[in-house]
Structure formats: structure tokens, C-alpha cells
C-alpha positions in Angstrom: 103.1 156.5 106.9 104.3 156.2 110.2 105.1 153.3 112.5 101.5 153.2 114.4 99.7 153.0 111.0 102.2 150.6 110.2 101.9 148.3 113.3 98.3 149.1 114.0 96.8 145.8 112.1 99.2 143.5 114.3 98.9 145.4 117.5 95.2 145.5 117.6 94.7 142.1 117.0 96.9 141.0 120.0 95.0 138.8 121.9 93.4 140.3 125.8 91.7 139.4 128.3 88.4 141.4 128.0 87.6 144.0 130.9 84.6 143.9 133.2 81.6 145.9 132.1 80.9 146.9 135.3 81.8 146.6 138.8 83.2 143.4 139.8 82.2 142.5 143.6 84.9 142.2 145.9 84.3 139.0 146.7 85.0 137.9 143.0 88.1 139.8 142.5 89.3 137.7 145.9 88.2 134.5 144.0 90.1 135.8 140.5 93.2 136.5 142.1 92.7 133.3 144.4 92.5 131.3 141.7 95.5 132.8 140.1 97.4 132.3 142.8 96.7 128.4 143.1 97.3 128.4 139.1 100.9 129.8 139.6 101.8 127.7 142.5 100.8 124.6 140.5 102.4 125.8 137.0 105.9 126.4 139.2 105.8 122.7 140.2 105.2 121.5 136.2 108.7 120.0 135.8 109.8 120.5 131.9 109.1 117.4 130.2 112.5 116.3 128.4 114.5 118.2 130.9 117.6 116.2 132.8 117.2 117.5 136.1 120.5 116.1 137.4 122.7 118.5 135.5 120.5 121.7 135.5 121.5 125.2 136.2 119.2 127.9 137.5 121.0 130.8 135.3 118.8 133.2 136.7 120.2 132.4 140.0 120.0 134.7 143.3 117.6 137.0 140.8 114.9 134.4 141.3 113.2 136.2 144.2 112.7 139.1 142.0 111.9 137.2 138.6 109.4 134.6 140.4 109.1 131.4 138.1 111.1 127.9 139.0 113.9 126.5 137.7 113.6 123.6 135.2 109.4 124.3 135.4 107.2 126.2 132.6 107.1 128.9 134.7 111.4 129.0 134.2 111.4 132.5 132.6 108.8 134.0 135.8 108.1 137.8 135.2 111.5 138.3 133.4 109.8 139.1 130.2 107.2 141.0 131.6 109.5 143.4 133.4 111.9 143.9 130.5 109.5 144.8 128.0 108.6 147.2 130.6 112.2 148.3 130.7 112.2 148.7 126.8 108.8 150.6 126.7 109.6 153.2 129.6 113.2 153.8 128.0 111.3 154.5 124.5 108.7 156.5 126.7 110.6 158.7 128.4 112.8 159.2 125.2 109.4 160.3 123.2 110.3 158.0 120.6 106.9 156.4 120.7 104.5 159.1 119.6 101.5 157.3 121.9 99.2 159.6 123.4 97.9 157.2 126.4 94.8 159.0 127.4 93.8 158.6 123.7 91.9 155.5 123.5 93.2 154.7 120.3 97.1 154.8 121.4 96.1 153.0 124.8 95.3 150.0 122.2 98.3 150.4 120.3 100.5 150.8 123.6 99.0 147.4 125.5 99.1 145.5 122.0 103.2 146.8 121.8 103.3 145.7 125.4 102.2 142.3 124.8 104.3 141.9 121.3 107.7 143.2 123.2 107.2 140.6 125.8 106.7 137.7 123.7 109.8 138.8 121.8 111.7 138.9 125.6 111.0 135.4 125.9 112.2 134.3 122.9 115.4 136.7 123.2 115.8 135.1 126.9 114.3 131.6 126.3 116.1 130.5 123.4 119.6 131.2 124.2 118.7 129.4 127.8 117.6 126.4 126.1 119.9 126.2 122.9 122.9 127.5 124.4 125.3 126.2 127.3 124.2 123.1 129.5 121.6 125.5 131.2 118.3 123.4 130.8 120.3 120.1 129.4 118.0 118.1 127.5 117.1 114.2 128.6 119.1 111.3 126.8 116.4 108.6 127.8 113.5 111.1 126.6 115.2 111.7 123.2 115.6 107.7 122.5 112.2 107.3 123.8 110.6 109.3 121.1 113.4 108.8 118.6 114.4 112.5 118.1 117.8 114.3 118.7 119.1 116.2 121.3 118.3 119.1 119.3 114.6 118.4 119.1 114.5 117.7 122.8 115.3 121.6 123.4 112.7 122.7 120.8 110.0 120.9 122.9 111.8 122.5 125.8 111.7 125.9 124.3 107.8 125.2 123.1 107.0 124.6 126.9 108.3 127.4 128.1 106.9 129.8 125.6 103.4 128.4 126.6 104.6 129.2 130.2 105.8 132.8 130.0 102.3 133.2 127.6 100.2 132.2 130.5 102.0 134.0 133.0 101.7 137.2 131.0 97.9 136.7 130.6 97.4 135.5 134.5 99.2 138.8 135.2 96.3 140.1 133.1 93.6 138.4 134.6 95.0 140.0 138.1 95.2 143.5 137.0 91.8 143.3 135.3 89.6 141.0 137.4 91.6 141.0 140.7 93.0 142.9 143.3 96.4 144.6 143.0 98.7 143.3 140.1 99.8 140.1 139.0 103.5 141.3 139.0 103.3 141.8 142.6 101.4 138.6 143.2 103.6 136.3 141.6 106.8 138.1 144.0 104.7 138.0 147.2 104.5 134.0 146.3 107.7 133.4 145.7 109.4 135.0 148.6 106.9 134.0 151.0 107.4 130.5 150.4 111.3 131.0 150.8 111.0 133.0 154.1 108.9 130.3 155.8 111.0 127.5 154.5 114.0 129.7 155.8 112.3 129.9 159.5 110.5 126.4 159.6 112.5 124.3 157.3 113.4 120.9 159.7 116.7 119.1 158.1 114.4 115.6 158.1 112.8 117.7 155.2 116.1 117.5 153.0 118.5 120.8 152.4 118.9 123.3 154.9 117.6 123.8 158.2 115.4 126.7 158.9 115.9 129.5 161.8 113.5 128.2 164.5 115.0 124.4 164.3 118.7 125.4 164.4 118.2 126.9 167.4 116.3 124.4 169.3 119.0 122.3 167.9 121.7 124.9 169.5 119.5 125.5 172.7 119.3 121.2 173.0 122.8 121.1 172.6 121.6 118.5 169.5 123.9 121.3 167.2 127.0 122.6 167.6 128.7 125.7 167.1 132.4 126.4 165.3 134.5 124.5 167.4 131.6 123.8 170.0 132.8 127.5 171.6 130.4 130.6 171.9 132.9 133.1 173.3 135.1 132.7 170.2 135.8 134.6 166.9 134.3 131.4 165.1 131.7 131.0 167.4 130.2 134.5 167.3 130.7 134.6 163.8 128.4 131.7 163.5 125.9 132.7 165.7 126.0 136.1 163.1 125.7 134.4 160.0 125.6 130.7 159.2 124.2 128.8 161.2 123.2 131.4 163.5 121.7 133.7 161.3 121.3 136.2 163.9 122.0 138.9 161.4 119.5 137.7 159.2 116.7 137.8 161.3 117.7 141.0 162.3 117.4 142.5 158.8 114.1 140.9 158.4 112.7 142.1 160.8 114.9 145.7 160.1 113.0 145.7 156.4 109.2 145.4 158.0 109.4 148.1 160.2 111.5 150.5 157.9 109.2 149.5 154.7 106.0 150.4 157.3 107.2 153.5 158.6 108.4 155.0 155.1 104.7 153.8 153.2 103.2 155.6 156.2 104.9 159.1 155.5 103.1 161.1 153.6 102.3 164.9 152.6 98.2 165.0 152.6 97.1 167.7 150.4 93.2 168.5 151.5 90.4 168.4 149.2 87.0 169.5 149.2 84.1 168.2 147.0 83.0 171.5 144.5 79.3 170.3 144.8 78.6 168.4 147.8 78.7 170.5 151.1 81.0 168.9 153.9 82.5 166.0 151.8 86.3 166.8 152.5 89.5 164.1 151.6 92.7 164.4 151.3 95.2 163.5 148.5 98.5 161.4 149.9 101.6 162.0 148.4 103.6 159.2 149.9 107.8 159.1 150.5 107.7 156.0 148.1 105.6 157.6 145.8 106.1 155.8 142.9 105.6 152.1 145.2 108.6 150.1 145.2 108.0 148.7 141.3 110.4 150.5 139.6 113.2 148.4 141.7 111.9 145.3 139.8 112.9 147.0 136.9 116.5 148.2 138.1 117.3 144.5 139.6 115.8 143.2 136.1 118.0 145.2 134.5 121.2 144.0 136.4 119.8 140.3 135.8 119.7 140.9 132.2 123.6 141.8 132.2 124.4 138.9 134.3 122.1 136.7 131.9 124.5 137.8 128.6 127.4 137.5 130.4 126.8 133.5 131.5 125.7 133.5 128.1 128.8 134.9 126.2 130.5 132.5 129.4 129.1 129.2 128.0 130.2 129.8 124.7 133.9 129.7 126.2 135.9 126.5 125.7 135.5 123.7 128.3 137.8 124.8 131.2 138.5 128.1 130.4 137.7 130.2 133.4 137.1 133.5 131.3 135.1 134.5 129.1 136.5 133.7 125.3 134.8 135.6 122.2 136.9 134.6 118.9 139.1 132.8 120.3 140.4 135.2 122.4 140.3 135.1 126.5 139.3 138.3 127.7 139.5 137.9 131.7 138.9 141.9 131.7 135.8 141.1 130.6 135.0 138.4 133.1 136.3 135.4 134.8 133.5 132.6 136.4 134.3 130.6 139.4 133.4 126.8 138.9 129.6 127.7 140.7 129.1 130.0 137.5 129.5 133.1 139.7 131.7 136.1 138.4 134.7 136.4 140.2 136.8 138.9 138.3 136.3 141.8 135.3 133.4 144.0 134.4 130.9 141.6 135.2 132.0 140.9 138.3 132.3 145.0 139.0 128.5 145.0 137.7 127.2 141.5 139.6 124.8 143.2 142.6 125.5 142.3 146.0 123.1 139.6 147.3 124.4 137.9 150.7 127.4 139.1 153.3 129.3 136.5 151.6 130.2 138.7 148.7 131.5 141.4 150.6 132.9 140.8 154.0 136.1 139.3 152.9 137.1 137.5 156.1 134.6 135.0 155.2 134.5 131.9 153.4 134.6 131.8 149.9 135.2 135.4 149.5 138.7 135.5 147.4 138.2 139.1 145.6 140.8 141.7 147.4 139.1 144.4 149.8 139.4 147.3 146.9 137.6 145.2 144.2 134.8 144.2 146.8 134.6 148.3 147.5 134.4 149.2 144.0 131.8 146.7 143.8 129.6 148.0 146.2 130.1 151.8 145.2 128.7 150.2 141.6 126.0 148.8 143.1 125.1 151.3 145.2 125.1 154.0 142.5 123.7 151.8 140.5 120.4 151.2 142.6 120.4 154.7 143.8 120.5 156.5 140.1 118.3 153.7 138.5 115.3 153.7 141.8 115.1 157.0 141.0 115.2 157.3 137.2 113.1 154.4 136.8 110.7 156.0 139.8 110.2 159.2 137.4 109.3 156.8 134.3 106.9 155.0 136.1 105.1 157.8 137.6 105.1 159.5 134.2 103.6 156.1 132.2 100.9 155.0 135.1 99.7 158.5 135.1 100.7 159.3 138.8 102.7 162.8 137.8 101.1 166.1 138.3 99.4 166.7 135.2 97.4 163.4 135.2 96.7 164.3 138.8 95.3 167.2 138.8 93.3 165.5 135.8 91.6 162.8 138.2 90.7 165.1 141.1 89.6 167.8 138.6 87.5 164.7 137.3 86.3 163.6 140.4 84.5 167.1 141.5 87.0 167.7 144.0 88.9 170.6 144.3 91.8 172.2 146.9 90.3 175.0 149.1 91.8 177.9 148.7 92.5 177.7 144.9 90.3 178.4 141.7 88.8 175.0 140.4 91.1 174.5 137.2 93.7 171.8 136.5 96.3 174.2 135.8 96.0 175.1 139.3 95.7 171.9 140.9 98.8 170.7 138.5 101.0 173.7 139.8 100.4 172.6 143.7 101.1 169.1 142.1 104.4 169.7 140.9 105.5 171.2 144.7 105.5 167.9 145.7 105.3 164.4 143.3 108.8 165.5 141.3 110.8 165.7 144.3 109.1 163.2 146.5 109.4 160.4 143.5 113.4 161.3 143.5 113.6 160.7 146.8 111.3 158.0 147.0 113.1 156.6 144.4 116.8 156.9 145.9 115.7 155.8 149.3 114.0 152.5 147.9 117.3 151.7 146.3 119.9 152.6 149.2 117.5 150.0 151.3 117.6 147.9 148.9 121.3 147.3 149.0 121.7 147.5 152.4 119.2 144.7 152.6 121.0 142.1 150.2 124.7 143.3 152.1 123.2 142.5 155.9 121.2 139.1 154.3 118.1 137.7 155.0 116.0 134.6 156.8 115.8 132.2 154.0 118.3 133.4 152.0 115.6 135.5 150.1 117.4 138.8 148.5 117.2 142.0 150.7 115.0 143.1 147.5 112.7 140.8 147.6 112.3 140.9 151.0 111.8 144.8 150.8 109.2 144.5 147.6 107.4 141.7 149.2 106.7 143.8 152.2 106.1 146.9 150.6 103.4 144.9 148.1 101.8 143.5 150.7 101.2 146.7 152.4 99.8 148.2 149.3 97.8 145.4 148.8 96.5 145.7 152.2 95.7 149.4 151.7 93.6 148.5 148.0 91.9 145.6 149.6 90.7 147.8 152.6 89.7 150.4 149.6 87.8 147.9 148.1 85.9 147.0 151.3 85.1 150.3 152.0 84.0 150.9 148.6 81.6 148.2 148.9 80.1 149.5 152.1 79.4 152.8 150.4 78.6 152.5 146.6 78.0 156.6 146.6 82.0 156.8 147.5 82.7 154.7 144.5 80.5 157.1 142.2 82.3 160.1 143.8 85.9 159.1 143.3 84.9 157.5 139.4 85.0 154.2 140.4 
């Protein structure tokens, strides 16, 4: 007996939201995913009950962008799970180790019930050490007395709370997919990092924390702010009209990341088609430079958060004071040494911590203290890292969504189209495939990833990571693109028959 007969009781009975019948109206998928949207913004602003919010750490830190969520909230985990079950399935995918067949209907069960069974085994694998372990998500003294329980039973309800919250979020992610438009994934980031850019352009200090863009420089232009040493035409002075508080820089990258994320969605190779039955009805199939969207660098920056999760982890564990991490009583700096902000400053985690903001490599700022050659072996990490992984995890996804050039050729064989010129057969249609979706999802990949640490190295408004800012964009444009499908779909019900809809 094999492991699907074996698992098949408990995967089938995994609970789902239950697809539409038939076609949902446009107007009702904006309402579903409207809905969804007010639903996470309001679950991101549930503070945990029980949870001492003076002495809380976000350990997720400057990953938050990509893992959406809020610290100390129910929504603390954000899409973590989500994207690391991901990470586990595509790894076992692309290894064959799963045997699962996923245009058998039978195996697509199986597959969406493992799905939902690996994710709630992330959050408990990520949730429990956050809660039981180090002073992460401290639990309240005054709540414990108030109920008469111990600390310890303080973090259980902690725990409880936000295993309800990454439940919900992975069935709202559902709900999107299923009776929305786009994905919830992409929702939830487009949320989060929205709200941080315009709170990094409009943010007025009155507010509390830092100012935004558009006041510090009415504040500069009023002469109400002051530059280093209250001189332009100075090292200091240009230095902060590049960075902090100038932020010069910053804007320019944002603004860099639109137009490049635009431009690169909007190359494409269009292979014509022509419908096999009705005369005249032509289209054309777009293989896109980012092919495979901009998803799989979720799943490379998720991956780089999980390393930086076990090593605050193994970090917390470490006698009070030490600044390295300390496994059987034995200091191992090599492995990694934390600053007193929780940040790795030294040994292999340091070498495999991405970089987010200038700060953490221009060395001739503030609070850098790592020497030039560990900042530059840093970066080559990084940068190999991002590259390698965009476009690994870029050929896993196309192969698991059923973008590559067998499933293809599949949907426009499917769809009565054909490309003139060649005999109507998939085998055909799959050959002209693979002249293009291989080599453009490499690329695709690689490019997505070199942009994406350029991005975090040049900073953004907001401090929202150069990642975010680039999936955010390039989400939104998609979005943009499925919503005017949708419309146009709507207009003309006989496209939608056409195309299988």
C-alpha cells in the first residue's frame, strides 16, 4: 500500500471552501475579494489577548513586507505557512517523490488536502517555537493573575489564537482564489506594503514615529527641519538629503521599480493562433519575460526568512548576555553572533541574512560595523542566492501551475485553437512551446531576482523591502490585466465559451 492510499482518508476529509457551480459575475468576485480585504485589515489590528505589548519582538522582522500579517496580532504568522508548505510541496514535486498526477481529479484532491495539512503543520512548526521559546511574544503578568493561570498557560492561549489566525488566513486565501479575483497570496502583500508606502510618503510626525517623504520636505523647504549640521553643500548634508532624512534615493528606487516592473511585464513573445473552426477568430498566446509572474520570489525570500527564523531561535536559547549563539553550552560565534537589536552581525547567518536597506552595506554609514570584505561576501550570497533560487523556484512553479509546454499546448489544443502553419496536435503545439517557456522562465526567473536585490541595496519610500515593493507592483499589474479579462469576458459571454471559461 502506498502513501496516497495511506493518507487518502485524512486528505480528503480536509476541510474547503466549495467552488462555484458556475460563472460567478464580476461584480461578485469584486465583492468576495472586497470583503476579504476589509476582513484582513481588521484581523491585522486584533491585538493577541494575553500578549505584553511593551516587550514584544517582531521575529519576522524586515521579512514582514513579504510575509504580510502583524506583529503581536492573530494574523502574526501572515502567509508564512502558506508559502512554506509551498516550498515543501514544489521541492517534493520537482523531486517526483510525490507520485500525484494533478490533471487526475483524484490526485488534484489528494494534492490540495496535502497542501492544506503541510500548512497547518508550518504553523505549528513556526508558531510554537515563537510563542514558547525566547521573549518573542512575552506573555501578560496582569492577564495571568487575572484568570489565575501561569505564564505557561498564557502562551497556550497565545498559541490557540494564532492557530485560529493562520487557519483563517489560509481559508480567506481560498475564498480569493475561488470566488475572487487574482489570489489571496497576492492580496494580502499588495495590503501590506501599500499601507507602508503611503505611511512612508504621508506620514506627519504629529501622527507618532517617523515622518513621511512629502512632510520632511516641506519641513526642509520651510526651513522648520534641518539638515546634518544645517549645511547642504557638505558630505553630511548630501548624505542626508540621499538617505535619512532625505530619502532622495529612496524615492528614486520607487519610482526606478514601477517603471522597470511595467516595462519587463510588457515584453513578450506573442505566438499567433487561429481558431480550427470558426473562420477569422485569430489570438495570440503571450509568453511574457517574467513568465512565471514574480511569485516564485515569495518563495526564495520565505526561504531566507525561515533560516533567519531558526537562527533567532537557536539565538534565544543562548544564555542571557551572550552575544553568540550557544548550543550545549558551547559558544559558537562561527555560527552567529546577534547585535543587541536581534540582527546578525557576524558568522553564517550573518553571511546568509539578505540585504534589506543601504544601511547594511555601505559601510561609511551609521551602524554598519561589519568590514568591507564580509559586507561583499554578503552580497555575492545574496545575490546568488536570489538569482539561482528566482530561477529554480520560477521552473517549479511553471511546472506545478501547469504553465510549461506540455500543459500549454494542452489548453490551446482544448480551446479549438491551433498555430497556422502547423498540423493540429499537441505534440506539435508542445514542441513550438518548449522554443520559448524553458528559457524565458530562466530568465525570467534570474532577472526577477537580480531586481530584487538591487531594490532592497538602493532602499525604498517607507522602508518597505525592495521585494516587496517589486511584487506589489508586479501583482498589481497582473491583477489589473485579470480584472480587465474579466470585464471583457463579461461583455462577450461567447469569448468565455471559446477560451473554456
Amino acid at each position: 500500500m502506498g502513501w496516497k492510499e495511506t493518507a487518502e482518508p485524512v486528505l480528503t476529509r480536509m476541510p474547503a471552501v466549495e467552488r462555484p457551480e458556475g460563472h460567478v459575475p464580476f461584480r461578485r468576485k469584486l465583492g468576495w475579494t472586497a470583503g476579504i480585504l476589509v476582513l484582513y485589515f481588521f484581523l491585522t489590528n486584533v491585538t493577541l489577548f494575553g500578549l505584553d505589548v511593551s516587550t514584544q519582538s517582531d521575529l519576522f522582522g524586515r521579512f514582514r513586507s513579504i510575509l504580510a500579517g502583524a506583529q503581536g496580532s492573530i494574523l502574526q504568522l501572515g502567509i508564512g505557512p502558506i508559502v512554506t508548505a509551498s516550498i515543501v510541496l514544489q521541492l517534493l514535486g520537482g523531486a517526483d517523490l510525490l507520485g500525484l498526477d494533478t490533471n487526475d481529479p483524484r490526485d488534484q484532491i489528494l494534492y490540495q488536502g496535502l497542501q492544506k495539512f503541510l500548512v497547518v503543520v508550518m504553523i505549528c512548526l513556526t508558531g510554537i517555537p515563537m510563542v514558547f521559546a525566547g521573549n518573542f511574544l512575552p506573555p501578560s503578568q496582569a492577564v495571568a493573575e487575572a484568570l489565575g493561570i501561569s505564564a505557561t498557560g498564557v502562551r497556550t492561549l497565545l498559541f490557540a489564537q494564532i492557530f485560529v489566525g493562520g487557519v483563517l488566513i489560509l481559508f480567506m486565501d481560498e475564498i480569493v482564489s475561488k470566488w475572487g479575483v487574482g489570489s489571496g497570496v497576492g492580496l494580502f502583500i499588495i495590503a501590506g506594503v501599500s499601507q507602508q508606502l503611503v505611511g512612508g510618503l504621508f506620514a506627519w510626525p504629529s501622527l507618532g514615529g517617523a515622518p513621511g517623504f512629502i512632510p520632511t520636505w516641506i519641513g526642509i523647504l520651510t526651513g522648520s527641519q534641518q539638515l546634518a549640521d544645517g549645511q547642504l553643500l557638505t558630505g553630511a548634508g548630501i548624505q542626508a538629503l540621499l538617505f535619512q532624512p532625505g530619502q532622495i534615493l529612496a524615492l528614486f528606487t520607487t519610482v526606478l521599480i514601477f517603471a522597470i516592473v511595467v516595462y519587463a511585464e510588457s515584453v513578450r513573445v506573442e505566438i499567433p493562433l487561429s481558431h480550427a473552426r470558426v473562420k477569422g477568430a485569430r489570438g495570440r498566446f503571450p509568453v511574457k519575460l517574467i513568465y512565471a509572474s514574480v511569485l516564485p520570489m515569495i518563495l526564495v525570500r520565505a526561504l531566507q526568512a525561515n533560516v533567519q527564523f531558526l537562527g533567532r531561535i537557536l539565538y534565544s536559547q543562548s544564555p542571557a548576555g551572550a552575544n553568540a549563539i550557544t548550543l550545549f553550552g558551547t559558544s559558537m560565534p562561527w555560527l552567529g553572533q546577534y547585535g543587541s537589536d536581534g540582527q546578525p552581525v557576524g558568522g553564517l547567518f550573518y553571511y546568509f541574512a539578505p540585504i534589506q536597506a543601504p544601511q547594511d552595506w555601505l559601510w561609511f554609514l551609521a551602524g554598519t560595523a561589519a568590514e568591507p570584505w564580509q559586507i561583499l561576501i554578503r552580497v555575492a550570497i545574496d545575490l546568488t542566492f536570489m538569482v539561482i533560487g528566482g530561477a529554480i523556484f520560477a521552473i517549479f512553479w511553471v511546472e506545478t501551475t501547469g504553465m510549461g509546454p506540455e500543459s500549454t499546448a494542452r489548453q490551446i489544443q482544448n480551446s479549438g485553437m491551433q498555430i497556422p502553419g502547423f498540423r493540429r496536435n499537441p505534440q506539435v503545439i508542445e514542441k513550438v512551446m518548449e522554443r520559448y517557456i524553458p528559457q524565458v522562465t530562466v530568465i525570467g526567473g534570474a532577472l526577477v531576482g537580480l531586481l530584487a536585490v538591487m531594490a532592497n541595496m538602493l532602499g525604498t519610500i517607507g522602508q518597505v523591502s525592495g521585494t516587496g515593493l517589486l511584487l506589489t507592483v508586479s501583482i498589481t499589474y497582473k491583477l489589473y490585466e485579470e480584472i480587465a479579462e474579466e470585464q471583457l469576458m463579461e461583455m462577450h459571454p461567447m469569448m468565455r465559451q471559446m477560451f473554456g471559461r
